[in-house]
C-alpha positions in Angstrom: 1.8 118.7 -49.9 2.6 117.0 -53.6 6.1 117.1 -52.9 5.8 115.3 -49.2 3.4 113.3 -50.8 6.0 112.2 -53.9 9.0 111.8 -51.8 6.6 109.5 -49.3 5.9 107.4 -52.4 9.8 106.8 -53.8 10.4 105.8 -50.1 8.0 103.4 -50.4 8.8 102.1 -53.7 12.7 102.0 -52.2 11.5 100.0 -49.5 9.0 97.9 -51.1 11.7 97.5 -53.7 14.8 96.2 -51.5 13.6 95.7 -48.3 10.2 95.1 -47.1 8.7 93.2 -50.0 11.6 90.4 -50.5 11.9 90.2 -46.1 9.1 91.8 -44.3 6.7 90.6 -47.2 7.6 87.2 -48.8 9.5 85.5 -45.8 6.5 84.7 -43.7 6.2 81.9 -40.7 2.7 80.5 -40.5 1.3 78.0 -38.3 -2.2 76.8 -40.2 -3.6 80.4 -40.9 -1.7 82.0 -38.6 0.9 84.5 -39.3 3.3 83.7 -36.4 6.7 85.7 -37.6 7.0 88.1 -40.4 9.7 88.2 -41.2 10.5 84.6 -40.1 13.4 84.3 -37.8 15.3 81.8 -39.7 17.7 81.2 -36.6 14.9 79.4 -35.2 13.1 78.2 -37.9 15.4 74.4 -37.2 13.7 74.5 -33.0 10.3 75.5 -34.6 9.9 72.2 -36.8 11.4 70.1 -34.4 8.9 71.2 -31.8 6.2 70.7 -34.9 7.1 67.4 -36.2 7.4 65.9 -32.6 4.4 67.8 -31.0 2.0 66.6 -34.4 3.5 62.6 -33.2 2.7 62.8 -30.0 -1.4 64.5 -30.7 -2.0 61.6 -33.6 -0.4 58.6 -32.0 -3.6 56.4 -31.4 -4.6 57.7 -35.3 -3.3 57.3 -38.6 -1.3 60.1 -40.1 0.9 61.0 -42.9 3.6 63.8 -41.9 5.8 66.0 -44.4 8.4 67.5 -42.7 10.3 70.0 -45.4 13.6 70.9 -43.9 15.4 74.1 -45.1 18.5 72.4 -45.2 20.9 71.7 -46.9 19.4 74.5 -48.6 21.4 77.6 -49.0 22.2 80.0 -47.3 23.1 77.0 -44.9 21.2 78.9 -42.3 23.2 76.8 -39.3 22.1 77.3 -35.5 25.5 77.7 -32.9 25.9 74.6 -31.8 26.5 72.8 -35.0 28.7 75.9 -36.6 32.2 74.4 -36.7 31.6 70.9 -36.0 32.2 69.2 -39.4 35.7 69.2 -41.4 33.4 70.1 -44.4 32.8 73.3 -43.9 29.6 75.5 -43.6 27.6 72.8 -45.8 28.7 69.9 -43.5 27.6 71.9 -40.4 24.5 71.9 -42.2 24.3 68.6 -43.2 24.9 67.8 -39.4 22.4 70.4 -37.9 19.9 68.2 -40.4 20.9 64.8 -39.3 20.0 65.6 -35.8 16.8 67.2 -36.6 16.1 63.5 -38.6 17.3 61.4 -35.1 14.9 63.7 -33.1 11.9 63.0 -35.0 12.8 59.1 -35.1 13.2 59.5 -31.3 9.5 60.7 -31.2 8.3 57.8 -33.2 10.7 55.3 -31.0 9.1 57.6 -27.5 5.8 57.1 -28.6 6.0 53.3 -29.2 5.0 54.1 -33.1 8.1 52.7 -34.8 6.9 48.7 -36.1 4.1 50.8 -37.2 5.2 54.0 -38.9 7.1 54.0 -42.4 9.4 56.7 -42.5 11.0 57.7 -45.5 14.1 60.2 -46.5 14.4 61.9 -49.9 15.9 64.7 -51.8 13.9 66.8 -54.4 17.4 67.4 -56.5 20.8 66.9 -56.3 23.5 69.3 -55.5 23.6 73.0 -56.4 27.0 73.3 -58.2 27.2 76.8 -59.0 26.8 77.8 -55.3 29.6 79.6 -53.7 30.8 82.0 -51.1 33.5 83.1 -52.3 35.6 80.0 -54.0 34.0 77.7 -51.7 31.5 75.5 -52.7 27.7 76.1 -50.6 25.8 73.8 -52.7 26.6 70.5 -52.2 28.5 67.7 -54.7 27.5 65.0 -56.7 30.2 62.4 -56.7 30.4 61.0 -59.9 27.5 62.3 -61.6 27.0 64.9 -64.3 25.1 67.9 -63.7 22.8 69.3 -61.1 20.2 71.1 -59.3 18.0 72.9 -62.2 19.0 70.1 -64.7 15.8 68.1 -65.5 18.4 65.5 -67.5 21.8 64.7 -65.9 22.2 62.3 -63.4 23.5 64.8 -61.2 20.2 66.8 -60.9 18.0 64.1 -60.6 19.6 60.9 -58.8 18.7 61.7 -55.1 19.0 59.4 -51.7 16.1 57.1 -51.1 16.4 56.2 -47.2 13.6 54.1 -45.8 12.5 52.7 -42.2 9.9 50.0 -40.9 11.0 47.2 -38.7 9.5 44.1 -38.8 8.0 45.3 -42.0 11.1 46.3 -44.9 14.2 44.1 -44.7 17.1 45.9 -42.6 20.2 47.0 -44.4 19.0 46.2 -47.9 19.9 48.1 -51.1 17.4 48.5 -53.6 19.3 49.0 -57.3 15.9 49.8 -59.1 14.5 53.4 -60.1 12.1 54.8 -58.3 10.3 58.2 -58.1 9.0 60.9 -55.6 5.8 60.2 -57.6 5.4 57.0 -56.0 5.2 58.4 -52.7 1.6 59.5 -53.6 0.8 55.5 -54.6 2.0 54.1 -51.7 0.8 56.2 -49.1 -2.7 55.6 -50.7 -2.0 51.8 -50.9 -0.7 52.1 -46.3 -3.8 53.8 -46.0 -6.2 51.3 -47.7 -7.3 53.6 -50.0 -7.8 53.7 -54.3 -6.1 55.9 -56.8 -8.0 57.8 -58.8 -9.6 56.2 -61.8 -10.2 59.8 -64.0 -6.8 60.2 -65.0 -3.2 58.5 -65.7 -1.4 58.2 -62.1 2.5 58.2 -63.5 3.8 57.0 -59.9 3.6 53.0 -58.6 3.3 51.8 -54.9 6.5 50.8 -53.9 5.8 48.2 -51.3 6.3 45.0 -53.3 9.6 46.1 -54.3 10.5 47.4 -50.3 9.8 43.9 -49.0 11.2 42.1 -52.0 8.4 40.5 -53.0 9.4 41.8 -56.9 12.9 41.9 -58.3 12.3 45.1 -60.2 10.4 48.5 -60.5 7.5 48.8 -61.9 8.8 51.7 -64.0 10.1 50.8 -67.4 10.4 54.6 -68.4 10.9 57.7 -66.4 10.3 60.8 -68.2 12.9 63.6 -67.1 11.6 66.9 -67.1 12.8 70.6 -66.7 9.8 72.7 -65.9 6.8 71.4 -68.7 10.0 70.9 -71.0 11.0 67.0 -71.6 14.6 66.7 -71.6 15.5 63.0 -71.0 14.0 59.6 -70.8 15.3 57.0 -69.2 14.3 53.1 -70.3 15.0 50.0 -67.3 14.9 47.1 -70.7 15.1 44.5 -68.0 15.2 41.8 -70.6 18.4 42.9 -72.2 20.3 40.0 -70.7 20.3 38.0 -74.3 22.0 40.6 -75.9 24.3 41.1 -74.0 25.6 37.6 -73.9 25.9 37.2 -77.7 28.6 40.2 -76.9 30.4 37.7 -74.8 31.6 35.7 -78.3 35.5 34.5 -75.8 35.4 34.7 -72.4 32.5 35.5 -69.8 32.8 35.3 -66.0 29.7 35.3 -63.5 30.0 37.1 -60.3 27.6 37.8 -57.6 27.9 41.7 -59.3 26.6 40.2 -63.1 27.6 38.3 -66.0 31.4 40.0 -67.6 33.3 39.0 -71.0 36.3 40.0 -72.1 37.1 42.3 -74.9 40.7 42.7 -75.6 42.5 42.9 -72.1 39.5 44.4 -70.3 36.3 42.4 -68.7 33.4 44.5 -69.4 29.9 43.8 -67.5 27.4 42.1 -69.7 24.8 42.4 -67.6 24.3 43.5 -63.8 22.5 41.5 -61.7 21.6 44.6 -59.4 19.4 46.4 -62.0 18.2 43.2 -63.7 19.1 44.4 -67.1 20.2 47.5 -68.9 19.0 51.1 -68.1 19.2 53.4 -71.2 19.2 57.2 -70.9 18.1 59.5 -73.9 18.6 63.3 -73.5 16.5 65.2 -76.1 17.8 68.6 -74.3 20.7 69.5 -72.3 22.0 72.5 -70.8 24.6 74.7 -72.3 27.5 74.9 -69.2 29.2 77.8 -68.8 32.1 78.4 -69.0 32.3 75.5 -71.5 33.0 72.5 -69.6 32.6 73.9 -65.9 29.5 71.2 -65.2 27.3 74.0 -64.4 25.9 76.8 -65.6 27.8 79.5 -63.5 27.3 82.5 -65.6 23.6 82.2 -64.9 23.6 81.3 -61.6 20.7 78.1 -62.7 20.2 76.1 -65.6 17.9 77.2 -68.0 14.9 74.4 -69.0 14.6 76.5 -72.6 15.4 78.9 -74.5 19.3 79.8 -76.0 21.3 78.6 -73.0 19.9 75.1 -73.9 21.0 72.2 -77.1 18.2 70.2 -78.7 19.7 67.1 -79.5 18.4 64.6 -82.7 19.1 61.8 -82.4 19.1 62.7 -78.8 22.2 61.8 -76.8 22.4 58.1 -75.4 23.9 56.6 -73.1 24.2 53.0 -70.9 23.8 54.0 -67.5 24.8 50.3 -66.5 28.0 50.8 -68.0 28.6 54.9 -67.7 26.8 56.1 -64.7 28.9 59.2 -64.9 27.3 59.9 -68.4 30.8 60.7 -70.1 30.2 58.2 -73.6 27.2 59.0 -74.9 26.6 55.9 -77.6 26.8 56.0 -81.8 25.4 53.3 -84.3 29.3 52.4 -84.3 29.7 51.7 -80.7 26.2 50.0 -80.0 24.9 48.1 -82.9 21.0 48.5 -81.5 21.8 52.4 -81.6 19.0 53.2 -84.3 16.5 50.8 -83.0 16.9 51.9 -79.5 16.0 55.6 -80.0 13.3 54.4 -82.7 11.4 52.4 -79.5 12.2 55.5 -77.0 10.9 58.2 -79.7 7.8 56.0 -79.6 7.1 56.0 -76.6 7.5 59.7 -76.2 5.0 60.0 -78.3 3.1 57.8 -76.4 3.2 59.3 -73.0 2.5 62.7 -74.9 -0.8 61.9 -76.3 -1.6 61.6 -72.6 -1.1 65.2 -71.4 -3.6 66.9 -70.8 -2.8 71.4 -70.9 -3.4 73.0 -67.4 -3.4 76.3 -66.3 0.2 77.4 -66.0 0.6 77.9 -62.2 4.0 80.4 -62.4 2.4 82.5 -65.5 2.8 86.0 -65.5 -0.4 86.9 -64.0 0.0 84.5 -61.1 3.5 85.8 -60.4 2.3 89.5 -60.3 1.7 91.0 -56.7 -1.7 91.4 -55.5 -2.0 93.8 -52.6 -5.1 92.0 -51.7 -3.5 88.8 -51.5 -0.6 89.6 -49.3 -0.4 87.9 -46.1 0.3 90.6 -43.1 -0.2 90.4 -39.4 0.1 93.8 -38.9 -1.4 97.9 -40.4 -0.4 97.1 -44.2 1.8 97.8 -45.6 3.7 97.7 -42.2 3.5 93.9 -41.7 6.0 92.9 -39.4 5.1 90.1 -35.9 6.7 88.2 -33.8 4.5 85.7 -31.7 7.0 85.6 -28.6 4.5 83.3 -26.9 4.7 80.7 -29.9 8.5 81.3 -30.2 9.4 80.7 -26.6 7.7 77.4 -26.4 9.6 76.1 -29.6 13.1 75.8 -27.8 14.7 72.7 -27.7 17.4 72.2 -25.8 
């Protein structure tokens, strides 16, 4: 009996190990509390939010509601139904990117079916950019980030951080307008309170700003003069929008200067440099305090681990941190010296200070990822079936989620 009973509990511990805990356990489908597929069926986990999104329209279309539809893609593993496999030149990750951007027009056709559109503002984001070390194989699953430095996992770089910022209201936000200002997924939280007539809380600092004014143009610039970049609770850049940096900038200009619907230019040597661009009303200043070490040295990424690091040795701690003119260098490739900006000391004096100023207004919170939280608790886990044999499939709620 011990030795039945001891080879029963190592194929458990195999299964629990390998199998059942990261599928039959972890990937659950739920509709409210309702285990509906466990595992999920990720082939049909692209009909299944379609049917959501559009069904939750069509039930709240006399009332006001706020829908968050969180789409799997362009996550990988690229999970791609049949009838977008093949169709873009881009591979796997286009086919993604396509199966996506018809799940988007479907959604917009319920809003446009049920008469909602002058009335609904509909808005497409990102939470990071581009997963560079990604790949099946030599090809690239992750995404790219044109121009910019870094990615997914990197709390700093451009790359990881700078994401699309699509919006929709007719009759309401100004058609085929671009917005040169940063913004945040923090203001979502602002704004929506502000559609919905509502006030922010008055107990606490609300780092986000309704973004309305600047949507309909009714302000030239952000309310954001500093964004503090984070990695996990780790601060690892700052960026500064000194929107009043247009005087400097034109003592610079000491031969030549040129305006341009693009800025004000002067000339240094044979080459016209931007003095200051009209588009972001000013200068925007970028000060990393920590950066990831890439590996292999130079690659971008960090594709030895897999994912950047937010601590720890695979990171450098820079003093004075690393600056740089995101005006003129986007891409992040000069980072700045007292020799090459002669406000170099000064700048990072006024950024440092206001570190320290947005510090003193943290308050500590429990740690929702420590070590206790992220230990499993057998009578926490979700299972619609004799534990520890949880496995469903709701056929009735699966059939009715096919969309042709």
């Amino acid at each position: 009996i011990n030795c039945f009973a001891f080879c029963g509990f190592l194929f458990f511990i195999s299964w629990y190990s390998s199998y059942g805990f990261i599928k039959h356990w972890n990937c659950i489908l739920m509709r409210n509390y309702d285990i509906t597929e466990q595992p999920m069926n990720l082939e049909m986990t692209t009909s299944h939010l379609v049917k959501e999104a559009r069904s939750f329209i069509k039930r709240h279309q006399k009332d006001p509601f706020l829908l968050l539809v969180s789409f799997l893609h362009v996550h990988t593993p690229l999970v791609t139904t049949g009838r977008f496999l093949g169709k873009s030149k881009h591979g796997l990750y286009g086919d993604n990117v396509e199966e996506m951007d018809w799940m988007v027009g479907q959604i917009i056709d319920a809003l446009d079916e049920e008469r909602l559109t002058n009335d609904t503002l509909t808005y497409f984001a990102s939470d990071h950019g581009g997963h560079l070390e990604s790949k099946r194989g030599n090809v690239q699953t992750g995404g790219w980030n044109g121009i910019y430095k870094g990615g997914k996992g990197m709390g700093g770089w451009e790359g990881g951080i700078r994401v699309p910022g699509i919006f929709r209201w007719p009759g309401v936000l100004p058609a085929e307008t671009v917005i040169d200002e940063p913004t945040s997924l923090m203001d979502v939280f602002p704004t929506a309170v502000h559609l919905a007539g509502g006030a922010l809380p008055s107990d606490r600092i609300i780092d986000g700003q309704n973004m309305m004014p600047l949507l309909q143009g009714k302000v030239p610039h952000s309310e954001h003069e500093f964004l503090f970049h984070y990695c996990g609770k780790y601060l690892h850049a700052v960026r500064w929008h000194q929107k009043d940096k247009l005087v400097d900038r034109v003592r610079e200009a000491k031969i030549f200067t040129k305006l341009d619907l693009r800025g004000l230019h002067f000339r240094a040597g044979n080459e016209w440099k931007t003095a200051f661009n009209t588009q972001t009303g000013g200068v925007v200043w970028k000060a990393h305090y920590t950066t990831p070490v890439f590996s292999p040295e130079g690659a971008g990424g960090c594709h030895d681990i897999i994912t950047c690091s937010c601590a720890g040795e695979h990171v450098t701690h820079h003093y004075p941190p690393l600056l740089f003119d995101l005006t003129r260098d986007p891409a992040e490739d000069k980072p700045l010296s007292p020799d090459s900006e002669p406000q170099f000391m000064e700048l990072i004096r006024r950024i440092d200070q206001t570190v320290k100023d947005h510090q003193k207004t943290l308050m500590p919170v429990p740690q929702q990822l420590s070590t206790n939280n992220n230990i499993w608790k057998p009578w926490l886990q979700p299972c619609c079936g004799p534990f520890p044999l949880c496995w469903c499939d709701d056929k009735n709620y699966t059939e009715h989620t096919i969309i042709s």
